[in-house]
Structure formats: structure tokens, C-alpha cells
C-alpha positions as CSV (number, residue, x, y, z in Angstrom):
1,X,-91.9,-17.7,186.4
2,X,-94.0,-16.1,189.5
3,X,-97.6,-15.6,190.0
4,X,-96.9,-11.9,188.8
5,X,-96.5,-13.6,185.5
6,X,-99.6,-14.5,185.0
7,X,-102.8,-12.3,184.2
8,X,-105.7,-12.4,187.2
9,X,-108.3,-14.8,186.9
10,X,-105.8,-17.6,185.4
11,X,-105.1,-20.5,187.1
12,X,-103.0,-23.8,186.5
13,X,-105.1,-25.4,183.3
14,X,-107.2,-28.1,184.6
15,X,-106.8,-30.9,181.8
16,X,-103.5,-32.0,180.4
17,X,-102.9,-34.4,177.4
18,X,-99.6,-36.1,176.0
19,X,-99.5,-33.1,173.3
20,X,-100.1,-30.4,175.5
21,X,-97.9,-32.0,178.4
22,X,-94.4,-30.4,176.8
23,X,-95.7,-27.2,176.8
24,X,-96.9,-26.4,180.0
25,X,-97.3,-24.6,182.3
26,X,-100.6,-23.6,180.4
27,X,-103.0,-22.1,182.2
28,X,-107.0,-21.5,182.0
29,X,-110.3,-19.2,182.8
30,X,-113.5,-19.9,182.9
31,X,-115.2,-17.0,180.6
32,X,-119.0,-17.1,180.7
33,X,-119.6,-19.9,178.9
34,X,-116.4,-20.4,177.0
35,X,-112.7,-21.6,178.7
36,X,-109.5,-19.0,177.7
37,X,-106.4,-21.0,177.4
38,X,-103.3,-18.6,178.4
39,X,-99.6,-19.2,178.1
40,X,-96.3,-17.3,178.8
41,X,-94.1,-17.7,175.9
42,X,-90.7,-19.6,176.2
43,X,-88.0,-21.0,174.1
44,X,-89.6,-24.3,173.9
45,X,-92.6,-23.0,172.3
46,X,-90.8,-21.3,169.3
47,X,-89.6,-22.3,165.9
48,X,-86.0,-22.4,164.5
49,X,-86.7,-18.3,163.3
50,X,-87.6,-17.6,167.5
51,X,-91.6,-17.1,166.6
52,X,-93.8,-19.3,167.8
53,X,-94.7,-21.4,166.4
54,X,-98.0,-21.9,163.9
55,X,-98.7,-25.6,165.4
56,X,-98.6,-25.2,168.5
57,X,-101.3,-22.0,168.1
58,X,-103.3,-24.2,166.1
59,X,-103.1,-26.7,168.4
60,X,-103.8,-24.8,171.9
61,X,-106.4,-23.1,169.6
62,X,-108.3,-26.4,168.6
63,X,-107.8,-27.1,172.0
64,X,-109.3,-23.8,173.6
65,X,-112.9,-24.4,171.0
66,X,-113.4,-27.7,171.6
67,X,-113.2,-27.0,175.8
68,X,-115.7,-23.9,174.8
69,X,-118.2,-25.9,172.7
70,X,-118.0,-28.7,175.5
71,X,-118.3,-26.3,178.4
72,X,-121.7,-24.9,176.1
73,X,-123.1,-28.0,175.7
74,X,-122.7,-29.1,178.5
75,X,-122.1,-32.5,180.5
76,X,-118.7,-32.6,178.8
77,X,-119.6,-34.4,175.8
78,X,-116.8,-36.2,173.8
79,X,-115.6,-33.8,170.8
80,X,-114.2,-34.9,167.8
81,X,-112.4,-32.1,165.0
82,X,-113.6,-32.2,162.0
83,X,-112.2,-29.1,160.5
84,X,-109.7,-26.7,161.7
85,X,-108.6,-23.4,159.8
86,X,-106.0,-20.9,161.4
87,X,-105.3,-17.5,159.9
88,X,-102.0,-16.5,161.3
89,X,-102.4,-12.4,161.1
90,X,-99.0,-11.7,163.2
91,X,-96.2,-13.3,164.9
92,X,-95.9,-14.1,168.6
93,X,-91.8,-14.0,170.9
94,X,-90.6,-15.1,173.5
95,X,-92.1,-14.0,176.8
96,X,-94.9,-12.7,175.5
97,X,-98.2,-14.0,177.4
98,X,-100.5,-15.8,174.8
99,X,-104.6,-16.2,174.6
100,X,-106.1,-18.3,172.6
101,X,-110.1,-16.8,173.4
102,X,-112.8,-18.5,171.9
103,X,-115.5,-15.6,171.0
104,X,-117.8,-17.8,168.6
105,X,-119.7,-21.1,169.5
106,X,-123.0,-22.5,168.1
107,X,-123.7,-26.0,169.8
108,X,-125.6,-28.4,167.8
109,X,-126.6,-32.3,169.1
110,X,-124.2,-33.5,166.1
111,X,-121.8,-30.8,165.1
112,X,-120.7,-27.9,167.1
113,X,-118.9,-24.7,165.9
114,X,-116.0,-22.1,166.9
115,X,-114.4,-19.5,166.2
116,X,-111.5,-18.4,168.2
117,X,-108.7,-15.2,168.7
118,X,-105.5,-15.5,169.7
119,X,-103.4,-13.0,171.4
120,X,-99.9,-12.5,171.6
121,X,-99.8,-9.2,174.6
122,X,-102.9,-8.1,173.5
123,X,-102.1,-7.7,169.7
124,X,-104.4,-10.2,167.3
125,X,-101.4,-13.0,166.4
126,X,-104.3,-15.5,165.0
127,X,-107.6,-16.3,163.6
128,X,-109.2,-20.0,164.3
129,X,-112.6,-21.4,162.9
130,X,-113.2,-25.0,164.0
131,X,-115.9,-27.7,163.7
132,X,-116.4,-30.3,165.5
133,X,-118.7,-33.9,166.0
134,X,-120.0,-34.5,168.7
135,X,-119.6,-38.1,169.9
136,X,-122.7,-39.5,171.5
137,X,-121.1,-41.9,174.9
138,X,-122.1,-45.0,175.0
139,X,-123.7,-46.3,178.1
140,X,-121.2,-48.3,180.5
């Protein structure tokens, strides 16, 4: 993959996880208020039928609201998921370049909510509405 690959204003994603760790290269923006989660399509990332596949959008999905609703709150508060629906409205291949955009997010002090699209080349592949708790820290 070379930087032509990649749409402008992406960079390497700044926050990895041991679920997110097979799949990358992922890579993010900062969008006003919100964080854009991108990702070039490979094998790896598909299902036995060569679609890719529904957990892993739900999962970069969750992934993509939560950043959003932290990024809005601000002070990068500790979010828990507390519901998570994905409509999947089309199918996504191999080599296509994924976004998972989050376009809806009303902060609250105790639950936060999202709303997210997901892209597969531009075309709508998926439909996310999350909420989430957020998790007071506890002085150290």
C-alpha cells in the first residue's frame, strides 16, 4: 500500500487496541469535532463470501462514536457501550477504502449518543446508532 492509497487528510490512526491490532493499518481524521476512522479493504478484513465483514464494521463503527463523543466531551473521558445497532444497507470488497464517519453526537455528563455512516468508496455500506456511559475517573 502507498500514500497514494490513502485519501488526504488521513493519517496513521493514533490509538490501537488488541481488537483493532489485526486489522490495521487503520487510519484517522480529525473532523470538527468528531474523529473519521478510514481503512483500505484487504483479504483479512472479509468473510468466507469475500464481503466484509458485518463485525468488523460494527466494530470500527463503535469504535469511530465513542472517539467522536470523547473528542466532544472533551478531556477524553472513559466511555463505556451501552447499546450498539448497525443497519447494514450494502456490501463492502476488497480494496475498497472504507469510512466509518460519525455525523450525530449529543454529549451528556452520564450518557452520550451517536450516530454514525459508513462508506465503502463513497457508497452508504452501513448505518450505526450507539450509546454510551460515560465513566466518571476516579482520582489517583
Amino acid at each position: 500500500m502507498t500514500v497514494l492509497d490513502i485519501p488526504a487528510g488521513f493519517a496513521p490512526h493514533f490509538r490501537s487496541s488488541p481488537l483493532t491490532k489485526p486489522w490495521e493499518p487503520l487510519y484517522s481524521r480529525a473532523a470538527g469535532e468528531t474523529v473519521v476512522i478510514g481503512l483500505r479493504a484487504g483479504e483479512a478484513h472479509t468473510n468466507s463470501r469475500g464481503f466484509v465483514h458485518g463485525g468488523l464494521i460494527t466494530a470500527l463503527a463503535d469504535v469511530a462514536m465513542g472517539l467522536s463523543c470523547s473528542r466532544r466531551l472533551g478531556d477524553m473521558p472513559s466511555l463505556v457501550t451501552v447499546n450498539l445497532n448497525v443497519d447494514f444497507l450494502g456490501s463492502a470488497l476488497t480494496g475498497q477504502w472504507l469510512e466509518f464517519d460519525t455525523v450525530f453526537v449529543r454529549p451528556g455528563s452520564t450518557l452520550c449518543f451517536a450516530q454514525a455512516f459508513v462508506t465503502a468508496d463513497g457508497q452508504p455500506c452501513a448505518r450505526a446508532n450507539a450509546v454510551f456511559r460515560v465513566v466518571k475517573r476516579r482520582p489517583q
